[in-house]
TORPA-146694 format. One record per atom (N, C-alpha, C): residue number from 0; y, x, z; chain. Coordinates in steps of 0.001 Angstrom, whole numbers, always signed. Layout:
N
{atom NUM; {Y; X; Z}; 'A'}
...
END
This chain:
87
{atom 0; {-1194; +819; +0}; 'A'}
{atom 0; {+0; +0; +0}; 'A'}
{atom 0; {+1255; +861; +0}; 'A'}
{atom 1; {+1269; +2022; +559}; 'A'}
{atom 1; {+2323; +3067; +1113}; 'A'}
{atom 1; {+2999; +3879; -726}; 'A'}
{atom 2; {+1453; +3948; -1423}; 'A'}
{atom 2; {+1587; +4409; -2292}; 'A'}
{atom 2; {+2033; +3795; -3295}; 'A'}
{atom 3; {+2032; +2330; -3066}; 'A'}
{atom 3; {+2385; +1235; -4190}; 'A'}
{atom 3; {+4004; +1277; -4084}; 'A'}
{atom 4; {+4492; +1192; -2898}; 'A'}
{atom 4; {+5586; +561; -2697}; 'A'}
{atom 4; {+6430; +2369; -2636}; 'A'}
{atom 5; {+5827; +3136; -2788}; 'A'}
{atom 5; {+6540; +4535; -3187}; 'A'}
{atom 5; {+6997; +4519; -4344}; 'A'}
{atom 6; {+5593; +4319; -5368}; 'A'}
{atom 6; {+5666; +4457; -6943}; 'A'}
{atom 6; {+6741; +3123; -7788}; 'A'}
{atom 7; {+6663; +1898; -7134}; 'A'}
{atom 7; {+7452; +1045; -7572}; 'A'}
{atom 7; {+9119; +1432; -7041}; 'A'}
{atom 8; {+9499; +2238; -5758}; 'A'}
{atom 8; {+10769; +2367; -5342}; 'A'}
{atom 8; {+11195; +4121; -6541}; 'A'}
{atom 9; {+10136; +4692; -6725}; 'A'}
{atom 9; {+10292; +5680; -7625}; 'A'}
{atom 9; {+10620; +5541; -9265}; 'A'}
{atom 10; {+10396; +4443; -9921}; 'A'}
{atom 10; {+10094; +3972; -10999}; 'A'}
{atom 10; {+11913; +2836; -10742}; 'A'}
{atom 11; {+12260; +2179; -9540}; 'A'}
{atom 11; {+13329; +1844; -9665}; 'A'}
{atom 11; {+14220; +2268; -9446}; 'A'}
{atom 12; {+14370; +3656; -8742}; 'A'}
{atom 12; {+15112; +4563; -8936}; 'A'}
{atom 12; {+15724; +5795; -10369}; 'A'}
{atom 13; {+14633; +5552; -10939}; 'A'}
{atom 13; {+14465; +5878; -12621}; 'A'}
{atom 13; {+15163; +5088; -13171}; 'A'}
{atom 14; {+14746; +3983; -13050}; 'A'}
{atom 14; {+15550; +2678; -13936}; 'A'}
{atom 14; {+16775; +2721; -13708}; 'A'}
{atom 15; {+17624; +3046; -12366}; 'A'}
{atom 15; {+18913; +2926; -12555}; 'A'}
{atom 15; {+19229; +4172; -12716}; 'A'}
{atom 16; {+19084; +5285; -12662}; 'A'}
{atom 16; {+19382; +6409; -13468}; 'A'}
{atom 16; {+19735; +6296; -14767}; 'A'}
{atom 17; {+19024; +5904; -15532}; 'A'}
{atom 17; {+18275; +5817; -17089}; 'A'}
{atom 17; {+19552; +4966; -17523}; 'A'}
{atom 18; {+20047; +3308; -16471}; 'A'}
{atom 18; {+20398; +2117; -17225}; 'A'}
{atom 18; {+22333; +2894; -16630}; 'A'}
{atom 19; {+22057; +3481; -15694}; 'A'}
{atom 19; {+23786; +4671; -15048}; 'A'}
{atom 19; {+24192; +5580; -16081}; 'A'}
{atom 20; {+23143; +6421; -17046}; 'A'}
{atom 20; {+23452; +7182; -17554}; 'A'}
{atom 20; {+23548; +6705; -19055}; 'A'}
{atom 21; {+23304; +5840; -19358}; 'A'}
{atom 21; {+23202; +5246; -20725}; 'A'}
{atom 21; {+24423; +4115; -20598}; 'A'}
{atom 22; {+24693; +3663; -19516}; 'A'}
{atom 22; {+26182; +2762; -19501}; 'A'}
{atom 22; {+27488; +4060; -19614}; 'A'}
{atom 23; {+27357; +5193; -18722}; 'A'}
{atom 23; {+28356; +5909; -19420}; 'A'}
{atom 23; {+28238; +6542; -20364}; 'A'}
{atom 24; {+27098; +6804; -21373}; 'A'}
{atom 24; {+27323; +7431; -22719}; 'A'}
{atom 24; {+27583; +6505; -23661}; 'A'}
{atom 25; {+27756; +4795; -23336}; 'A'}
{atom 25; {+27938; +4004; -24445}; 'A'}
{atom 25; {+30049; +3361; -23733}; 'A'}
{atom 26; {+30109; +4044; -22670}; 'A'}
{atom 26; {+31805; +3914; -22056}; 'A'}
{atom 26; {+32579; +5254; -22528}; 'A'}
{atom 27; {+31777; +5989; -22570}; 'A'}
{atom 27; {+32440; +7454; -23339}; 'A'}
{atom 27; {+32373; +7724; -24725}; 'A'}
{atom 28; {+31319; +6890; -25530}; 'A'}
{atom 28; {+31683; +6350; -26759}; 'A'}
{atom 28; {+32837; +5685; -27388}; 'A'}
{atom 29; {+32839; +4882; -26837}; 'A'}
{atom 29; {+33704; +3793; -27113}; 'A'}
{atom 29; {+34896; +3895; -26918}; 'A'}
{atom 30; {+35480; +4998; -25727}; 'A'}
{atom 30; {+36326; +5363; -25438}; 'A'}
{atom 30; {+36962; +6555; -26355}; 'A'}
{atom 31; {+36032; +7898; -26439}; 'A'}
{atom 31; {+36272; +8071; -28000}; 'A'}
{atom 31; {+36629; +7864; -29440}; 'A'}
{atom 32; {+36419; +6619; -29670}; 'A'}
{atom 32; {+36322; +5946; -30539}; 'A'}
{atom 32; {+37297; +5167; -30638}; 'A'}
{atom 33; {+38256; +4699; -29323}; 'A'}
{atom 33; {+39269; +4089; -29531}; 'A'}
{atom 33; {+40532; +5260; -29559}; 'A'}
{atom 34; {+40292; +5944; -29085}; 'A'}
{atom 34; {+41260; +7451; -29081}; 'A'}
{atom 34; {+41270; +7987; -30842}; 'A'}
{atom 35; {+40425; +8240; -31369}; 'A'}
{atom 35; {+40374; +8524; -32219}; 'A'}
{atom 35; {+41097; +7731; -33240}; 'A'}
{atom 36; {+40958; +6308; -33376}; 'A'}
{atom 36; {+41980; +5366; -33860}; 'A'}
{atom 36; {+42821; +5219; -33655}; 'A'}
{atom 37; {+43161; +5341; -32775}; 'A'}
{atom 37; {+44904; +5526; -32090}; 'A'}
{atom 37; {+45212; +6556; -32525}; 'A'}
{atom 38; {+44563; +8092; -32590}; 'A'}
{atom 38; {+44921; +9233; -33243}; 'A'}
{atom 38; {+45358; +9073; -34570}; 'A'}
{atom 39; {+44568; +8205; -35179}; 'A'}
{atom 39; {+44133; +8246; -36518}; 'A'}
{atom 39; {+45554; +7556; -37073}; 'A'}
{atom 40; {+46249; +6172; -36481}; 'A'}
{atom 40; {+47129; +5055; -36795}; 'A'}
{atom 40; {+48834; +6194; -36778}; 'A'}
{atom 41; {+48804; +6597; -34980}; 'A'}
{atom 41; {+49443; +7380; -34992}; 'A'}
{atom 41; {+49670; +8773; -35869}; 'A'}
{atom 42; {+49218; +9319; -36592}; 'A'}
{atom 42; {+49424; +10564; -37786}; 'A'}
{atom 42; {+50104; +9729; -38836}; 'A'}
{atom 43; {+49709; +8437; -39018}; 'A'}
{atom 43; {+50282; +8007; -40475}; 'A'}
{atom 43; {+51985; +7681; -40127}; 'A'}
{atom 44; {+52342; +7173; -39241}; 'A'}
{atom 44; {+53622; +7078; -38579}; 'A'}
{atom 44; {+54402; +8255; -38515}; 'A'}
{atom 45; {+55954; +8354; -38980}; 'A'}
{atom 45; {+56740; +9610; -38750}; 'A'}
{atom 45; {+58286; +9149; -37477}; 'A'}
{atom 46; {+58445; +10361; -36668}; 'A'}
{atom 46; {+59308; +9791; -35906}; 'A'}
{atom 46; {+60382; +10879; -35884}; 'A'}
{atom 47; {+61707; +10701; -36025}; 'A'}
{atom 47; {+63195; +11484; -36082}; 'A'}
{atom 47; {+63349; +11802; -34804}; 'A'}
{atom 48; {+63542; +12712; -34596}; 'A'}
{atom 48; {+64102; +12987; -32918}; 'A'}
{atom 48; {+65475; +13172; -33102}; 'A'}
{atom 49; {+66200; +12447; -32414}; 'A'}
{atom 49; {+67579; +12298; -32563}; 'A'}
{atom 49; {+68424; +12924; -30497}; 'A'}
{atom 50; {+68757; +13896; -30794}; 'A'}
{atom 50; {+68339; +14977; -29271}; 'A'}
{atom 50; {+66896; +14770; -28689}; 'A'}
{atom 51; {+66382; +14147; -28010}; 'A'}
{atom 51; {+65282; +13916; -27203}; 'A'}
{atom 51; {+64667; +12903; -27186}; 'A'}
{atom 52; {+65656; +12020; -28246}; 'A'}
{atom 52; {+64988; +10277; -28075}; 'A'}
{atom 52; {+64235; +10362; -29865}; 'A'}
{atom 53; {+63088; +9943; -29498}; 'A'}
{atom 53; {+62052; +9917; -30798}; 'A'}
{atom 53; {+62217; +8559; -31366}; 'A'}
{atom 54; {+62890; +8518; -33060}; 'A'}
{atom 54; {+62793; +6839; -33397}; 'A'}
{atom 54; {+61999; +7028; -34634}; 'A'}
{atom 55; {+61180; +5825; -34784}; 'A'}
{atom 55; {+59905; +5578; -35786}; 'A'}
{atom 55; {+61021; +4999; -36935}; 'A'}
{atom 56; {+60490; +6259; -38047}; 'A'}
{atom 56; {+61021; +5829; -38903}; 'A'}
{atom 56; {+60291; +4815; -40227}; 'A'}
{atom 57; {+60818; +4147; -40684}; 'A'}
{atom 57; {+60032; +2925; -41443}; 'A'}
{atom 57; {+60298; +3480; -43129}; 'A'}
{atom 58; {+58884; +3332; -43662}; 'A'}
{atom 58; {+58963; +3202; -45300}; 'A'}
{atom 58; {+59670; +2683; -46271}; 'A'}
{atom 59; {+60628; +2704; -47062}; 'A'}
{atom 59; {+61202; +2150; -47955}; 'A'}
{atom 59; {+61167; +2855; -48914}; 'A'}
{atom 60; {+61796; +2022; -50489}; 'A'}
{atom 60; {+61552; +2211; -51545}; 'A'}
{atom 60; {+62156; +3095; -51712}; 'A'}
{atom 61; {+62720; +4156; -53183}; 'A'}
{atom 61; {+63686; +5296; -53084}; 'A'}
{atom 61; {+65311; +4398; -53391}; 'A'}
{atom 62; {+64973; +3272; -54053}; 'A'}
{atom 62; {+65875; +2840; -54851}; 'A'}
{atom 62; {+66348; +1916; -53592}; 'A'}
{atom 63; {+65795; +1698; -52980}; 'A'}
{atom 63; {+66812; +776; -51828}; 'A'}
{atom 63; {+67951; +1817; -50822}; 'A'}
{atom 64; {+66977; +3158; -50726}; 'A'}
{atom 64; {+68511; +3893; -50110}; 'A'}
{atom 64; {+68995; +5009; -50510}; 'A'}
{atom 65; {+69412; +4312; -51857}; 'A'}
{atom 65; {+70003; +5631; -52696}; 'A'}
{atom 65; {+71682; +5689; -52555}; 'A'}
{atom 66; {+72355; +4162; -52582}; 'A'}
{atom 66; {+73271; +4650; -52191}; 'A'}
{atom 66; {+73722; +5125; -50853}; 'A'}
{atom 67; {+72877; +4815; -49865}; 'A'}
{atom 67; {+73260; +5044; -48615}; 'A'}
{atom 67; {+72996; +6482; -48783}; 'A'}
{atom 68; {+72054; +7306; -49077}; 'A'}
{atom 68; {+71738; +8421; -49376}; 'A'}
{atom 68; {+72826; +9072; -49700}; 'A'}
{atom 69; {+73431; +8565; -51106}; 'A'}
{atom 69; {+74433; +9361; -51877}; 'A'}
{atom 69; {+75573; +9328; -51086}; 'A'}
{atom 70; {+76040; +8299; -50146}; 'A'}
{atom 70; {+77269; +8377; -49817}; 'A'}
{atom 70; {+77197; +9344; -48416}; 'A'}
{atom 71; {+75930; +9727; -47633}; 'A'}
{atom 71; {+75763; +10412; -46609}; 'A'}
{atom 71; {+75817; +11649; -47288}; 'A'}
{atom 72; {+74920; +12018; -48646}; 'A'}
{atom 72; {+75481; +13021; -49010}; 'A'}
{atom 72; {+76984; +13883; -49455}; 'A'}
{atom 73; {+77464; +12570; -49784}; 'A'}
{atom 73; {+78974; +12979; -49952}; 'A'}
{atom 73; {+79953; +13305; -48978}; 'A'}
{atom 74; {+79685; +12721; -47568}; 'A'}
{atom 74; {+80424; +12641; -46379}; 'A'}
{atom 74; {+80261; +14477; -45946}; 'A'}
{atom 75; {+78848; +14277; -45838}; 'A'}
{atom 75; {+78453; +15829; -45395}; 'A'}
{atom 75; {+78762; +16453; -46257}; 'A'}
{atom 76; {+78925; +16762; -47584}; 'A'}
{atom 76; {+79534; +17918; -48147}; 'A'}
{atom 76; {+81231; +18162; -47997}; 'A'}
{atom 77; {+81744; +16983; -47956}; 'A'}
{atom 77; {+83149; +16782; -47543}; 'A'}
{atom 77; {+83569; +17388; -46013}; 'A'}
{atom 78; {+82530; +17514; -44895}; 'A'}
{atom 78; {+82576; +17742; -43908}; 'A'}
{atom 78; {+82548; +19478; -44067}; 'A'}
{atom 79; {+81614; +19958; -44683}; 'A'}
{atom 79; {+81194; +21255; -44741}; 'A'}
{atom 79; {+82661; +22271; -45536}; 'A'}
{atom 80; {+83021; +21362; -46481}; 'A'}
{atom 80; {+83808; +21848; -46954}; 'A'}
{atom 80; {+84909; +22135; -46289}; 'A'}
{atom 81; {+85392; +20753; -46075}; 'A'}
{atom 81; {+86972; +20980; -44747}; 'A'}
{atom 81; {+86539; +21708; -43742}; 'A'}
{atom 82; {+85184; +22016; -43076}; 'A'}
{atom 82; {+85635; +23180; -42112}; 'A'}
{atom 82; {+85739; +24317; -42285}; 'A'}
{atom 83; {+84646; +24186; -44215}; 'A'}
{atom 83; {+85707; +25721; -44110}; 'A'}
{atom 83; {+86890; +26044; -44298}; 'A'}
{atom 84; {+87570; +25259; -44843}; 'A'}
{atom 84; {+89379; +25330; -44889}; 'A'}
{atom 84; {+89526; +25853; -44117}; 'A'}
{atom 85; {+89215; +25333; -42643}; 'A'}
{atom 85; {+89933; +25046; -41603}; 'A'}
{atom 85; {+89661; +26629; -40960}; 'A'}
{atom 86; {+88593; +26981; -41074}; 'A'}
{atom 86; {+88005; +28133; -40558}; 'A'}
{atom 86; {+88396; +29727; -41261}; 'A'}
END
């Protein structure tokens, strides 16, 4: 009887080993796996750091900010120029 109730407390001590160690290799999966997607989402995203504050910048066409483009380009060369006058 001594030996029954050994081998059955030995065999359920196995079992939760077995069902402990197989719940965290399928929680460390999964957990992987959501990291990795988040890795994955995050790379396709680009962000401007403007001093220290990071802003997500959004896709657009070329032709939607061309004039905004051109006229930032014009400001800044106008800027570069007058300081060197000035300088």
């Amino acid at each position: 009887m001594l030996i029954q109730s050994l081998e059955q407390k030995t065999k359920l001590a196995m079992m939760t080993v077995i069902v402990t160690i197989s719940g965290c290799v399928v929680i460390c999966g999964f957990t992987l796996w959501c990291c990795m997607s988040l890795v994955t989402k995050e790379r396709e995203q680009i962000y401007i750091l403007d001093g220290d504050i990071p802003f997500l910048a959004e896709r657009a066409q070329l032709e939607a900010n061309f004039t905004m483009e051109a006229k930032a380009h014009i400001q800044l060369f106008h800027q570069y120029v007058y300081y060197l006058h000035i300088v």
